[in-house]
C-alpha positions as CSV (number, residue, x, y, z in Angstrom):
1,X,-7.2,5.3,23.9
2,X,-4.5,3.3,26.4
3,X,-2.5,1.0,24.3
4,X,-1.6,-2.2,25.7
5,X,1.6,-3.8,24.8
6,X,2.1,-7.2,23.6
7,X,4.4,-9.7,23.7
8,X,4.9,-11.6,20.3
9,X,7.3,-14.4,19.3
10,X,7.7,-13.6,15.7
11,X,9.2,-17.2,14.9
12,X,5.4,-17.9,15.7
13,X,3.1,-17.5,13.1
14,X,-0.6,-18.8,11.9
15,X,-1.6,-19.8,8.4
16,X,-5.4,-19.6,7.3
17,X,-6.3,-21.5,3.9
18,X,-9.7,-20.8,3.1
19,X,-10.2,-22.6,-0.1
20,X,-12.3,-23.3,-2.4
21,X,-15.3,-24.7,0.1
22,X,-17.9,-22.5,1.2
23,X,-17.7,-23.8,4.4
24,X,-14.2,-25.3,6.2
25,X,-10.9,-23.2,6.6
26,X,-7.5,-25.3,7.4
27,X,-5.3,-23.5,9.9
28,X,-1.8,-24.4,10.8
29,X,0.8,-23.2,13.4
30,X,4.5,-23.7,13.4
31,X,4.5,-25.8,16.3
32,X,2.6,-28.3,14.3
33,X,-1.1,-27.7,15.4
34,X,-3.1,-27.6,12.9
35,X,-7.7,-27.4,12.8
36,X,-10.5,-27.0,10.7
37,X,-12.8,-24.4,11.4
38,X,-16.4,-23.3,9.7
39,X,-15.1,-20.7,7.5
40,X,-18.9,-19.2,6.3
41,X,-18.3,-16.5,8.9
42,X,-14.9,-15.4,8.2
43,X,-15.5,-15.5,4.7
44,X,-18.8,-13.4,5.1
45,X,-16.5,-11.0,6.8
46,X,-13.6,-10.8,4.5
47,X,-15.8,-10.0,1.6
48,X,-16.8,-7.4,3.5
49,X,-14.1,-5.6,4.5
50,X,-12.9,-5.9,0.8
51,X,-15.8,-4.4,-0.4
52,X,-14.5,-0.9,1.9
């Protein structure tokens, strides 16, 4: 497997609030940006890979 390497700023980060709601997650940057994104997915996902 050919590793590729990756250029991170790590004064850069991401922060995912999922909540309490089945269905919206807030994300926030340190530059300021911040979204809403339909979070039935992720969460779906994250159960799952708790459950291993």
């Amino acid at each position: 497997m050919e590793r590729n390497k990756q250029d991170l700023d790590i004064n850069q980060a991401l922060s995912i609030y999922l909540g309490t709601a089945n269905n919206l997650a807030a994300c926030v940057d340190t530059l300021g940006n911040s979204l809403l994104i339909d979070a039935r997915s992720m969460k779906v996902v994250n159960q799952l890979w708790n459950q291993n």
